[in-house]
N, C-alpha and C positions, 0 to 999 in steps of 0.2 A: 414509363410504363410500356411496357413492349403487348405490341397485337397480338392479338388471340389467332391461331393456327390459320381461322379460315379466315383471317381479312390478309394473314401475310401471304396466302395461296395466290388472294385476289390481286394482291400487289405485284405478284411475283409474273401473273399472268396476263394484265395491264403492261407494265414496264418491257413485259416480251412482245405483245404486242405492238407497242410503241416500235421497238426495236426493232422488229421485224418490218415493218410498214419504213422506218427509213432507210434499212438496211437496202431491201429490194427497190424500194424506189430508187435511193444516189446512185447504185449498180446499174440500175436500166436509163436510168436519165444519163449516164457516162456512156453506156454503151451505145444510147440514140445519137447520141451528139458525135460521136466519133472519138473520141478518149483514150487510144492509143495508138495515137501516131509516132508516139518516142518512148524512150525507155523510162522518163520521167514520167508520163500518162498513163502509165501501169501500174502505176504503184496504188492506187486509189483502187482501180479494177480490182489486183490479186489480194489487197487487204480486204475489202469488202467480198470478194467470193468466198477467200477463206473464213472469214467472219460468220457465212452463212453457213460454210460448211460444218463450222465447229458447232451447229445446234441442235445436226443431225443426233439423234437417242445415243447412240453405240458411243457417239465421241466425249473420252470425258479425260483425256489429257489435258490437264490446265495449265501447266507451263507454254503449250505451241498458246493454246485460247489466248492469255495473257500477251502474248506475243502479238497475237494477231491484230487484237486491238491496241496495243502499245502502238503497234505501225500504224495500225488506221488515224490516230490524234498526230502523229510524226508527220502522216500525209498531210492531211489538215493545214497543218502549220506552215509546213513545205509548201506547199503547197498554192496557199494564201501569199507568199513569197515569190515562189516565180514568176505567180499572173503580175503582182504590181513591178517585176523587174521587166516583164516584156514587156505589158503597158508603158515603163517608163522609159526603155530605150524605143519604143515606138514614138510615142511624144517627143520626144529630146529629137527624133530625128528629123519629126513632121516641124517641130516648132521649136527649134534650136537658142533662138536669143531671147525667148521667155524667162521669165523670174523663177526661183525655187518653188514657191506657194506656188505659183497658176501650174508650173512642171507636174506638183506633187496632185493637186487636186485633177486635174488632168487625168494623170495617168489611174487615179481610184474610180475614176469613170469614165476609163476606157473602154477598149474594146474585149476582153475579157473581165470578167464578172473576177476581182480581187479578194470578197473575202466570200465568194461560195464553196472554195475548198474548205470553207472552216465549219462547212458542214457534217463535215467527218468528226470533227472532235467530239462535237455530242453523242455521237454514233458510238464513237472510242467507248467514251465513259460510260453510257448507256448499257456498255457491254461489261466493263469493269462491275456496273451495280447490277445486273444479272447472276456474274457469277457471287457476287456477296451473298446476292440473296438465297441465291440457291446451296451456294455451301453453308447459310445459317439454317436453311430447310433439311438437310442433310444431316445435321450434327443433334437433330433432337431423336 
């Protein structure tokens, strides 16, 4: 049974706010911490600016939108990736004749936080059911 107009308004405008509140937050908490010292630490930055920028009124290109958060879940993932690779050549180097298990457990609490990039992914999707909603807002 589908909602009646104004509970889908309220969803629509919840789910943006969600959005928006983690959007601004991971961008500023990236940019506090120092988050682009490489060319890999940008990727999270220019995903999430553009992310905000496509919520601007005027912008209603949905192919870049789509894109944009396509990157953002990419990052995420990537992401989550290269903290447990440098944690795990930093481990391996601190403590070389360790076993695989103490290596692996090691390096997921290490000294970079491994699965905080995968705080983007909800962000992604988040953004994917914004624009659902909004182009099923549209089509009535």
């Amino acid at each position: 049974m589908p909602l009646p107009e104004k509970d889908q308004n309220r969803q629509y405008q919840l789910a943006l706010l969600i959005f928006l509140f983690l959007h601004v937050g991971l961008f500023l908490e990236l940019l506090l911490i120092g988050h682009y010292e490489s060319f890999w630490q940008l990727f999270p930055l220019i995903s999430l600016g553009l992310g905000l920028v496509s919520l601007f009124p005027g912008f209603n290109l949905l192919l870049p939108v789509k894109f944009f958060y396509l990157v953002t879940i990419v990052s995420g993932v990537v992401g989550i990736f290269l903290h447990l690779k440098s944690n795990w050549e930093f481990e391996f180097e601190m403590y070389g004749g360790i076993g695989m298990m103490e290596l692996t457990t090691k390096s997921f609490s290490g000294a970079l936080p491994v699965l905080a990039p995968g705080t983007l992914i909800p962000v992604g999707l988040m953004g994917f059911h914004l624009l659902q909603l909004k182009s099923k807002d549209k089509s009535k």
